[in-house]
C-alpha positions in Angstrom: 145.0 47.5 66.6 143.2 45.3 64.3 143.8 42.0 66.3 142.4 38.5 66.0 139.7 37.4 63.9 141.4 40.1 61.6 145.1 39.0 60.7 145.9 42.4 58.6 146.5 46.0 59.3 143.1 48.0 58.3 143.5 50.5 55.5 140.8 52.7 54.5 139.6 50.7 51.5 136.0 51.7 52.4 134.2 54.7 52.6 131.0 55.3 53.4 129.0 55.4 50.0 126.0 54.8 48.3 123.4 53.5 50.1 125.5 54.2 53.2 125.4 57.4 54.8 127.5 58.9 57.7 124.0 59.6 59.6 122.3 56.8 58.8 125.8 54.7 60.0 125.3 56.5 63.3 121.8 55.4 63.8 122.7 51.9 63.1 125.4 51.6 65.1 123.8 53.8 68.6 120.3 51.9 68.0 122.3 48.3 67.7 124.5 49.9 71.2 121.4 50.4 73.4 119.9 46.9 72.5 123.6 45.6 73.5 124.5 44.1 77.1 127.6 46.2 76.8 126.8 49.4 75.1 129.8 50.8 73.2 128.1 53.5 70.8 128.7 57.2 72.3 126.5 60.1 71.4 127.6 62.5 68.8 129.8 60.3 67.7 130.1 60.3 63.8 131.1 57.3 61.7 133.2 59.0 59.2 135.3 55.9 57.5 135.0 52.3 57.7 138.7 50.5 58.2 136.9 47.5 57.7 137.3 44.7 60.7 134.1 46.3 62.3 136.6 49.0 62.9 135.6 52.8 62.3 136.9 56.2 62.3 134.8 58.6 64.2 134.2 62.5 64.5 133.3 63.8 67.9 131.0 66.1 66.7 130.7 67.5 70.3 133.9 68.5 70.5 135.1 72.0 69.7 138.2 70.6 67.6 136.5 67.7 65.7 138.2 65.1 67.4 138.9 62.1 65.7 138.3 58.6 67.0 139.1 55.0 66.5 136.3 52.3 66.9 137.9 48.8 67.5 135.6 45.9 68.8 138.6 43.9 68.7 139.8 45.7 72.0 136.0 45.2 73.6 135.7 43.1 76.4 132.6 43.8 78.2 133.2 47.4 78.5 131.8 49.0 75.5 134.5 52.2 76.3 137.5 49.6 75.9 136.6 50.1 72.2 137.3 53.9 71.8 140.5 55.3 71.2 141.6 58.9 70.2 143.0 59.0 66.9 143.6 62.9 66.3 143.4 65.6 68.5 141.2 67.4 65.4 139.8 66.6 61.9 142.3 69.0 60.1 145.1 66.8 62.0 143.6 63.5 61.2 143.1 64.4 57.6 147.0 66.0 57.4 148.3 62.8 58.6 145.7 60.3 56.7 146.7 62.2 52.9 150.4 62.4 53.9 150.2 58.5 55.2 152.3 58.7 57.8 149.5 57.6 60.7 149.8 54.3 62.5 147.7 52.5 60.1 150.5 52.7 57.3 152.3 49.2 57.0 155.7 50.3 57.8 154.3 51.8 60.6 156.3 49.3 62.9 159.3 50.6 61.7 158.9 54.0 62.7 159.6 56.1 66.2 157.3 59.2 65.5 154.1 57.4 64.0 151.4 57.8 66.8 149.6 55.1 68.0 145.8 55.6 69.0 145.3 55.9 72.8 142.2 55.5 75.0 139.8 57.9 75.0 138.8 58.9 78.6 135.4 60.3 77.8 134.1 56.8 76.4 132.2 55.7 78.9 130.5 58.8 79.7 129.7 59.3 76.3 128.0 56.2 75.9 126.0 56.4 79.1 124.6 59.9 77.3 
């Protein structure tokens, strides 16, 4: 996922800590989305993790399972929705696979058939429109 400018495979090195909260991460990022030609940050959309490359993991917070989503500007063109992927069908899931490290952002994750790769998430665009 993490493509050019970023050569490496994101792992969650960074959190978001002191001086950073998950709120005031949301703010930043919707406020900086409106002013944007191509608006890219959805509504109830919850930073959660920073993967570092601009990247983000994201809680739906609107959806009755917690989904978890993928932020990658790399993927952006000049649809802000290009950027959204779904990561986990629910928090608990995400957080299963993230302890056990067998999502697709492990570095052997090549080598393996049943690691999941994010896919797009169909109510991007809608979301950010909200």
């Amino acid at each position: 996922m993490c493509a050019s400018p970023c050569p490496h495979r994101p792992q969650p090195s960074r959190h978001v800590g002191p001086g950073r909260t998950a709120l005031s991460e949301y703010q930043s990022e919707r406020s900086a989305s409106a002013e944007d030609e191509a608006p890219y940050w959805p509504a109830g959309v919850l930073p959660i993790l920073d993967w570092g490359c601009a990247m983000y993991a994201a809680v739906d917070c609107l959806s009755e399972t917690a989904t978890v989503l993928l932020f990658d500007p790399n993927a952006m063109t000049d649809d802000g929705a290009a950027a959204w992927f779904v990561d986990a069908g629910s928090l608990a899931e995400w957080l299963e696979t993230w302890l056990a490290g067998t999502g697709w952002y492990r570095e052997d994750a090549d080598e393996h058939e049943d690691v999941a790769e994010p896919t797009p998430w169909e109510m991007a665009a809608s979301r950010i429109a909200a």
